[in-house]
C-alpha positions in Angstrom: -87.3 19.9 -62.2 -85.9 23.0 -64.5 -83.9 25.0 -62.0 -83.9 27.6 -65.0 -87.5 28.0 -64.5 -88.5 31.8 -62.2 -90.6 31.4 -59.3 -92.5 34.3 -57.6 -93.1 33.6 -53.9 -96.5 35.5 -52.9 -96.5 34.5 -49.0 -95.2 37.0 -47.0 -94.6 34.7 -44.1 -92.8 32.1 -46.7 -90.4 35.2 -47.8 -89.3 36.1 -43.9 -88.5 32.7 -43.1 -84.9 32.4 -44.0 -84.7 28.4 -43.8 -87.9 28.0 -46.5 -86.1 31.1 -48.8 -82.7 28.8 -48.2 -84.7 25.5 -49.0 -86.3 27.1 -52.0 -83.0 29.2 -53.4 -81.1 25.0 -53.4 -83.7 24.2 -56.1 -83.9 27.3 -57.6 -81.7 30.1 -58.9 -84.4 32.7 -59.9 -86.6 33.7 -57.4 -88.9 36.8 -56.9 -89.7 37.1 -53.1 -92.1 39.0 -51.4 -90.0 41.1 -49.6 -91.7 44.5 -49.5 -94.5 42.5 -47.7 -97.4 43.5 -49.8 -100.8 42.0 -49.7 -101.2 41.5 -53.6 -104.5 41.5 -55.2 -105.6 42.0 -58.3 -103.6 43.8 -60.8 -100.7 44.0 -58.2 -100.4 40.0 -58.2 -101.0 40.1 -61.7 -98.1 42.5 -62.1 -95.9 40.5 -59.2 -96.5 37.2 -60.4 -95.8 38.2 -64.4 -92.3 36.3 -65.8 -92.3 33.8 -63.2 -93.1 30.0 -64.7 -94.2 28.7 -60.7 -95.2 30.2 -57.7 -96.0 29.9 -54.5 -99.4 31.6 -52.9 -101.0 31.3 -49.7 -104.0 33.5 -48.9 -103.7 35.1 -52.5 -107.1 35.1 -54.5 -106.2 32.8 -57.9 -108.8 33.5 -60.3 -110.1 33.7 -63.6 -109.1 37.3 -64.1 -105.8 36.3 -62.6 -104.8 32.9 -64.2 -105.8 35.0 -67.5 -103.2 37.7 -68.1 -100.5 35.1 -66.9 -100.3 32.8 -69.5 -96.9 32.0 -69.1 -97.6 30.9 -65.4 -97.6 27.1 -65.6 -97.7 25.5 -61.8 -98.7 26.8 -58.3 -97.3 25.2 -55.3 -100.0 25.9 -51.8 -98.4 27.3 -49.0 -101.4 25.8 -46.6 -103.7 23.8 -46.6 -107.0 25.6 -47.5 -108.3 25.8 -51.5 -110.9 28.7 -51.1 -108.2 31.1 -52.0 -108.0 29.1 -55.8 -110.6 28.7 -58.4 -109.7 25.2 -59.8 -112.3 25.1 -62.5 -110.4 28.4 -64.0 -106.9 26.5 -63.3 -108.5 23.5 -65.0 -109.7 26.0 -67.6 -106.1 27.6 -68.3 -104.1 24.2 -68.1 -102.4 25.7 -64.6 -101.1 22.5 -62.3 -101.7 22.8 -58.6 -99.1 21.2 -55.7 -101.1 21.0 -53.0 -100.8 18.6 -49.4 -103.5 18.6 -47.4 -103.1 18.0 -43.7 -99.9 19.3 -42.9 -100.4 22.1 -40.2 -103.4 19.6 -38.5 -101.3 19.4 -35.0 -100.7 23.0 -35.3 -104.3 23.8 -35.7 -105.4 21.3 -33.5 -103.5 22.1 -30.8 -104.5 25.9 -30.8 -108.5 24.7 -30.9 -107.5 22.4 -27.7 -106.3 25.4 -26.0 -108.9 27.6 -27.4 -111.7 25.2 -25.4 -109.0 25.1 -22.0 -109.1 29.2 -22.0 -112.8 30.1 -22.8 -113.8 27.0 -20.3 -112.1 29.0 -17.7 -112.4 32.5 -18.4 -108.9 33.1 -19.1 -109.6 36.2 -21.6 -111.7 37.7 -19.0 -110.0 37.0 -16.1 -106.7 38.6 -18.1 -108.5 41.5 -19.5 -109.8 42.6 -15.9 -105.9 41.9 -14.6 -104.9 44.7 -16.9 -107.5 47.2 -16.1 -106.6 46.5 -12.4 -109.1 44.5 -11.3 -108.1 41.2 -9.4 -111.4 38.9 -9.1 -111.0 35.1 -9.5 -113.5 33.5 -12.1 -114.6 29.9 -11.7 -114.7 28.1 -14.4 -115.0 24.4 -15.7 -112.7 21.8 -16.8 -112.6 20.2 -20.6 -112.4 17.0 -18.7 -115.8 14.9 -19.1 -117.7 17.3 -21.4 -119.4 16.5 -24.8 -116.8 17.8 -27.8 -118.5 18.1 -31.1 -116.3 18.4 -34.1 -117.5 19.4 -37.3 -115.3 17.9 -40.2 -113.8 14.8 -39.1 -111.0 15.1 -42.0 -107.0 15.7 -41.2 -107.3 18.5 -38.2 -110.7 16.8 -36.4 -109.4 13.5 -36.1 -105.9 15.3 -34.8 -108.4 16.6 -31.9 -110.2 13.1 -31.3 -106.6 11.9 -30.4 -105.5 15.2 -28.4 -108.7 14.7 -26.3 -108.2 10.9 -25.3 -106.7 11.8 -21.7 -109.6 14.1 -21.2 -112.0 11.8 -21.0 -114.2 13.5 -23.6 -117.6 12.2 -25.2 -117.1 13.0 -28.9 -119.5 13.3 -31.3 -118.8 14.3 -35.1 -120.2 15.7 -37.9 -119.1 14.6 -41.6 -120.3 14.7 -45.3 -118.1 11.4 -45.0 -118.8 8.5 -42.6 -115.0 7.3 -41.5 -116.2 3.9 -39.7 -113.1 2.6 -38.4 -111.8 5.7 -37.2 -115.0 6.3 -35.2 -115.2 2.6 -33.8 -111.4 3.2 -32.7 -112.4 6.2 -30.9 -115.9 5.6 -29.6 -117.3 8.5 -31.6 -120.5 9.0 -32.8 -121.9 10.8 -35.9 -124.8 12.7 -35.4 -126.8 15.0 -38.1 -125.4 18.8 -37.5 -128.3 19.9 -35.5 -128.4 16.8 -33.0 -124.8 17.8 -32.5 -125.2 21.4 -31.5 -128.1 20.4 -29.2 -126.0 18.2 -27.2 -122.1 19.5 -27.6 -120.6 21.7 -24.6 -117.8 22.5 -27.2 -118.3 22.8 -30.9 -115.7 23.0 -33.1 -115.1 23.8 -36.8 -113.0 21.8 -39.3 -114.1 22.2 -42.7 -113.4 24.1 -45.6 -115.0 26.8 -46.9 -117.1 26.4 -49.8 -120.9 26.8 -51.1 -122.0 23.9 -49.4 -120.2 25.3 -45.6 -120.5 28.8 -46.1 -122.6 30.4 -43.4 -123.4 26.5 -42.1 -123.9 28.2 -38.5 -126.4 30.6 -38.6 -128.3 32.3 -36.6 -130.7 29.4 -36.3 -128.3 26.7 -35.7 -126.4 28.6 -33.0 -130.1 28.6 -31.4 -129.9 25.5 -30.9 -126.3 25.4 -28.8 -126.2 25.6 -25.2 -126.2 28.6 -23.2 -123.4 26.9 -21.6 -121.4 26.0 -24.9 -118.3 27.1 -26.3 -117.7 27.6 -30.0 -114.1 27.4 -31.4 -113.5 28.4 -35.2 -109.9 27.9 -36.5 -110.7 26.5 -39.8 -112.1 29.4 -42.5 -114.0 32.5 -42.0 -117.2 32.8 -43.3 -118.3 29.4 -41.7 -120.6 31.4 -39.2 -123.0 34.7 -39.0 -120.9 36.9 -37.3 -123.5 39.2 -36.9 -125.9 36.4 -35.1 -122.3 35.4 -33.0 -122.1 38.3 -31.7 -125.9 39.0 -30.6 -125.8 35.6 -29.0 -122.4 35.9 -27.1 -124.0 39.5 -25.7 -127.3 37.9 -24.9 -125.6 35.1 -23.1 -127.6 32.4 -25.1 -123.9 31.2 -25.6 -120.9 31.5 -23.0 -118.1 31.9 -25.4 -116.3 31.8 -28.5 -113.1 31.6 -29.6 -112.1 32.4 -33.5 -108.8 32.3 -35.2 -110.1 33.0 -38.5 -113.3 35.9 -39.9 -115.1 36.7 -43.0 -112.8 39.8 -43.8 -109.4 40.0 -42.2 -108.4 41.7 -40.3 -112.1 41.9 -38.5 -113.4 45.3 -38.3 -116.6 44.5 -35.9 -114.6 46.6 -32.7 -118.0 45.6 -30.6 -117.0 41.7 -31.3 -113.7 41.9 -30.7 -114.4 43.6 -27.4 -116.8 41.3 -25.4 -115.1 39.3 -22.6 -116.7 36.3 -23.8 -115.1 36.2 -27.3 -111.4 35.4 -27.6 -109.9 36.0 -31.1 -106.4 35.6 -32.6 -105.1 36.8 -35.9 -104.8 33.6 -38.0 -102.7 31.6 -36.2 -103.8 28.2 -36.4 -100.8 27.1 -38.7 -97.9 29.5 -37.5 -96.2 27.2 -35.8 -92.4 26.8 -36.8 -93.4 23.5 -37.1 -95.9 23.5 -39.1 -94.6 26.9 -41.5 -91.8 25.1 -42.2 -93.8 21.8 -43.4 -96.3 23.6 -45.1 -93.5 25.9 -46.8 -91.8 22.8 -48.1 -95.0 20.8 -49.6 -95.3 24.3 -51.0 -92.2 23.9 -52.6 -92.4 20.4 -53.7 -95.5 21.1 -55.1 -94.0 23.3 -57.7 -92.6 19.9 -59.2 -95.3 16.9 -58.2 -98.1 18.7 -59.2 -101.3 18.2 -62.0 -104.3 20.1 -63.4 -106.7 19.8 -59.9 -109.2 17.5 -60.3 -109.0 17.7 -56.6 -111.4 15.7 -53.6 -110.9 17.9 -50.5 -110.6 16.2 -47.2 
């Protein structure tokens, strides 16, 4: 470590939190944060980030056009777990070294899917919405308890769920580009091709990254074949699903509910989505938890040090 070396915080949620800043400012002395709390882009982060040797980014875009007119940038330490934000070929390209942990908000984000599925199966945003316009009507709903689960992306946050749903008695079933054998023995789980899954899950939930291979992976098509009964539950990366086809379905009742943390564009400007009583949304949440901010905040930081040119296999 150099403590001479400048680092330029992006986050703004790493620059409120005054116990990361603290953790940060003990290993080093020159520090730009983001206190104005900007959402940089483009020139801007170009023009933040320029003098600093490290830095820490979150939901930043890291590009070619970026990494180019910084030359003197030589490490990034991820605040979070997702890589969509970064180009690695252009940080392989520019000689840029990458701190990155994956995993370490998976109870955090696990835990807000498990309540996702506890809400919509009960009608809680409905039931609250018609509580506030004055309207006291009790909704029956179902329990979690017993039903099919299916998880797509077994990697650090599903198998979190698989263990958060033992004392619910849950049938899982999974969905992976990986096949993780002993896991799914310990568990009882089986893994099913994607479309076998949505046929037979009364819960489908998201845990992937996004990338060419995931992008759009539930389309209008595949959420044909869901349940008219099901609940879907997206925490992991917008741009996973067709919000467009969501939202026809959700109206049409060929799916009960849904419940999404995370949207193509952010914040989500489709009003008519965000108004239906069957949809339940919340700003990007899935990793605020103290918890998991201040873990994620200090791999961030420790990345800036144990770090190398990503060659990276994302699980």
């Amino acid at each position: 470590m150099n403590c001479t070396d400048k680092v330029a915080v992006t986050s703004r949620s790493f620059s409120r939190n005054a116990i990361l800043r603290a953790d940060l400012l003990a290993r080093y002395e020159h520090v730009t944060f983001n206190d104005a709390g900007r959402k940089l882009e483009g020139d801007e982060l170009v023009e933040f980030l320029h003098g600093h040797d490290k830095a820490i980014t979150a939901l930043e875009r890291i590009d070619d056009y970026v990494l180019s007119r910084l030359p003197e940038l030589k490490a990034i330490g991820k605040y979070g777990v997702g890589l969509d934000m970064i180009d690695l070929e252009a940080m392989r390209r520019h000689g840029k070294l990458l701190g990155w942990t994956p995993g370490v908000n998976r109870r955090s984000v696990a835990e807000l899917t498990l309540s996702s599925a506890i809400a919509m199966l009960r009608h809680v945003p409905a039931a609250n919405r018609e509580i506030l316009a004055g309207t006291w009507r009790q909704h029956t709903g179902g329990l979690l308890s017993g039903r099919t689960v299916g998880i797509i992306g077994c990697g650090h946050v599903g198998k979190d769920l698989v263990r958060l749903l033992q004392p619910f008695g849950c049938t899982v079933i999974v969905n992976d580009i990986r096949h993780y054998a002993d896991f799914y023995g310990e568990f009882d789980i089986r893994a099913l091709a994607l479309e076998e899954l949505l046929s037979r899950a009364d819960v489908v939930t998201l845990h992937v990254p996004l990338d060419d291979s995931t992008r759009g992976i539930l389309n209008e098509a595949r959420m044909a074949l869901m349940k008219p009964t099901a609940i879907l539950i997206n925490a992991a990366r917008g741009g996973l699903v067709d919000e467009t086809a969501l939202k026809a379905a959700l109206i049409a009742k060929r799916l009960a509910g849904a419940a999404f943390d995370v949207f193509a564009d952010e914040p989500p400007q489709d009003k008519d989505l965000l108004a239906l009583a069957n949809f339940l949304a919340t700003p990007h949440i899935g990793g605020s938890a103290e918890e998991a901010i201040l873990a994620m905040g200090r791999a961030a930081i420790d990345g800036l040090d144990h770090n190398h040119i990503p060659g990276i296999s994302i699980d």
